[in-house]
VOPAGU-2260 file (C-alpha; in pm, 1 decimal, decimal comma):
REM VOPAGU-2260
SITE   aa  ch    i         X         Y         Z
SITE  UNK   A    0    3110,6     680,9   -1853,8
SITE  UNK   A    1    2816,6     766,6   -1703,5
SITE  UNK   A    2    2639,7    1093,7   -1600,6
SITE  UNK   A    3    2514,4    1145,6   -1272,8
SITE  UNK   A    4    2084,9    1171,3   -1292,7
SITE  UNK   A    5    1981,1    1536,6   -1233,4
SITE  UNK   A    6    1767,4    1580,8    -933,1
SITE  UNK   A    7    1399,6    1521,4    -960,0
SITE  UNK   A    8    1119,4    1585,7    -798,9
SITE  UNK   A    9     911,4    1314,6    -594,0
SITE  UNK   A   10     611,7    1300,1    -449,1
SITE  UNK   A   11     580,4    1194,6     -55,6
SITE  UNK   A   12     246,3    1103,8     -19,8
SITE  UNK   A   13     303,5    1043,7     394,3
SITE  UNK   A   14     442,0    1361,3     463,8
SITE  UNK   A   15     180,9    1567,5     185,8
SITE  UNK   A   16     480,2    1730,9     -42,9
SITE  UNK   A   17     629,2    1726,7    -334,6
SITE  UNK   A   18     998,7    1733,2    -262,9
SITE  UNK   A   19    1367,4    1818,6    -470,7
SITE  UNK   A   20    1705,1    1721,3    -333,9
SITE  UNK   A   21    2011,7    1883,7    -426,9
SITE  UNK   A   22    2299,3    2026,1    -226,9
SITE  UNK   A   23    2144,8    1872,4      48,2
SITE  UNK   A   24    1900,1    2086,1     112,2
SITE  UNK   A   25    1550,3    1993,1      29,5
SITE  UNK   A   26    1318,5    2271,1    -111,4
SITE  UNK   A   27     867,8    2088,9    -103,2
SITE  UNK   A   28     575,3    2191,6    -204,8
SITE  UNK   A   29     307,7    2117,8     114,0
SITE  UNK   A   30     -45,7    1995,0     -11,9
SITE  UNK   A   31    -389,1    1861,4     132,7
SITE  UNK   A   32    -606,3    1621,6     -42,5
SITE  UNK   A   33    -928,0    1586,3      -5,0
SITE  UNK   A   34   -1199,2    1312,9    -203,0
SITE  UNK   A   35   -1087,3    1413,7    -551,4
SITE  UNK   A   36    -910,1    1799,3    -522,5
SITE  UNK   A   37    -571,3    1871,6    -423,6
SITE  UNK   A   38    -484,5    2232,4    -217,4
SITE  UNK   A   39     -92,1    2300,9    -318,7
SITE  UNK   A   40     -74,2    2533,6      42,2
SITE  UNK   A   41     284,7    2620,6      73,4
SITE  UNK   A   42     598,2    2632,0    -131,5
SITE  UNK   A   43     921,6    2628,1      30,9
SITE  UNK   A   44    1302,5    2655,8    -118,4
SITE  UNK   A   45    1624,0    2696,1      92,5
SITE  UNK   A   46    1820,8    2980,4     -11,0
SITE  UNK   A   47    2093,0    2771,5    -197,2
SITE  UNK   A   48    1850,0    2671,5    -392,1
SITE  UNK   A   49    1678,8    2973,3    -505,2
SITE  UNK   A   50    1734,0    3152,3    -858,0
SITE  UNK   A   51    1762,0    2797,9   -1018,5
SITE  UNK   A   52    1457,8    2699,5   -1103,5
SITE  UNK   A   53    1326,3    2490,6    -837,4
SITE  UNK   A   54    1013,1    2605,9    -746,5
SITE  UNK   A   55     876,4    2557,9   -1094,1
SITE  UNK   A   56     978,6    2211,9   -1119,9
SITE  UNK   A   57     821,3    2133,5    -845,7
SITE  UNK   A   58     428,8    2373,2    -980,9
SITE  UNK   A   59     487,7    2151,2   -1258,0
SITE  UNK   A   60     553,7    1792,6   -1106,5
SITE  UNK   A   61     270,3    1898,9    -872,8
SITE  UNK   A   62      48,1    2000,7   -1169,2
SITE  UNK   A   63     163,6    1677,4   -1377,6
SITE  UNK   A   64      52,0    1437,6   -1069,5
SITE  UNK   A   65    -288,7    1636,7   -1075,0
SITE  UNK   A   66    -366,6    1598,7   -1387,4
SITE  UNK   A   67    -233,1    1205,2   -1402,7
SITE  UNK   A   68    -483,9    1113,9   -1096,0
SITE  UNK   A   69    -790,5    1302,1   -1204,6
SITE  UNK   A   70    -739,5    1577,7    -961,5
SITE  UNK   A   71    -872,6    1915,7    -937,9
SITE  UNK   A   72    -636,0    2222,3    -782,5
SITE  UNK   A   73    -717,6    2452,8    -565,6
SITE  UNK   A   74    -401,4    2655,8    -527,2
SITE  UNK   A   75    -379,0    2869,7    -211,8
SITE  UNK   A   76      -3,8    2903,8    -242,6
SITE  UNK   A   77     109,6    3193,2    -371,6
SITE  UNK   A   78     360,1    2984,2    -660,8
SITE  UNK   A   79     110,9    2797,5    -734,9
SITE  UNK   A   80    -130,6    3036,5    -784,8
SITE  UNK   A   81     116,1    3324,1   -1001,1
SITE  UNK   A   82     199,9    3022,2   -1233,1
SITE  UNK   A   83    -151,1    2865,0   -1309,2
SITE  UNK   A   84    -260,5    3248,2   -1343,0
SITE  UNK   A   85       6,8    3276,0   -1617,9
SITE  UNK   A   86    -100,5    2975,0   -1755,0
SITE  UNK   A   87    -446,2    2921,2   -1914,5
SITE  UNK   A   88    -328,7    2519,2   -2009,4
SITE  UNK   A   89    -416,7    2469,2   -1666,3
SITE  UNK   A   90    -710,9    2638,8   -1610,2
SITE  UNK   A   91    -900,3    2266,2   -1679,9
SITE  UNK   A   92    -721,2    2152,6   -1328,9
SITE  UNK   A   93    -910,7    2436,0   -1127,9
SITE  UNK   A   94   -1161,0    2335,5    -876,0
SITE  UNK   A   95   -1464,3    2603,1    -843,0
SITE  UNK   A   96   -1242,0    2762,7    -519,1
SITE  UNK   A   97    -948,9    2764,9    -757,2
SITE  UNK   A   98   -1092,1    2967,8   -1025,2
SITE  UNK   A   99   -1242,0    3179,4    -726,1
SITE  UNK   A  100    -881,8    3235,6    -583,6
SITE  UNK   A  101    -772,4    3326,8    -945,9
SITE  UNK   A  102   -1027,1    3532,3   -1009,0
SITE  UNK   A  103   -1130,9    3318,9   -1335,2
């Protein structure tokens, strides 16, 4: 018997987000890149998704994919920015405008 997989999150590099499925509804986190520094901009879960977790899996797959391609972060959105602030492991991912925004 098998187990259905557990929704994951993906990255969609045509539409700029970071994206979870379940329920089908579709909660993203909306990014820019530019040369070598990712801007996380705007996190966004439907309400049936809320209170489960979502929007840090998808800080951390965002954070993950960062640190895999050698970016830096510059995160303007709000989620982003409360969990990297909690964080110090990621302080190494900040771009100079990132500390800035963090106040590092």
């Amino acid at each position: 018997m098998t187990t259905p997989s557990s929704p994951s999150v993906q990255d969609n590099p045509s539409k700029h987000r970071f994206e979870f499925e379940s329920q089908g509804e579709r909660a993203v986190a909306i990014y820019s890149l530019a040369g070598d520094v990712i801007t996380f901009i705007h996190t966004l879960v439907p309400e049936a998704l809320q209170g489960q977790g979502v929007a840090r899996q998808l800080v951390l797959a965002g954070l993950a994919s960062a640190r895999e391609r050698g970016l830096r972060v510059i995160p303007q959105c709000p989620v982003f920015a409360a969990y990297m602030r909690s964080h110090p492991e990621t302080h190494d991912l900040l771009a100079d405008e990132g500390r800035a925004l963090l106040g590092l």
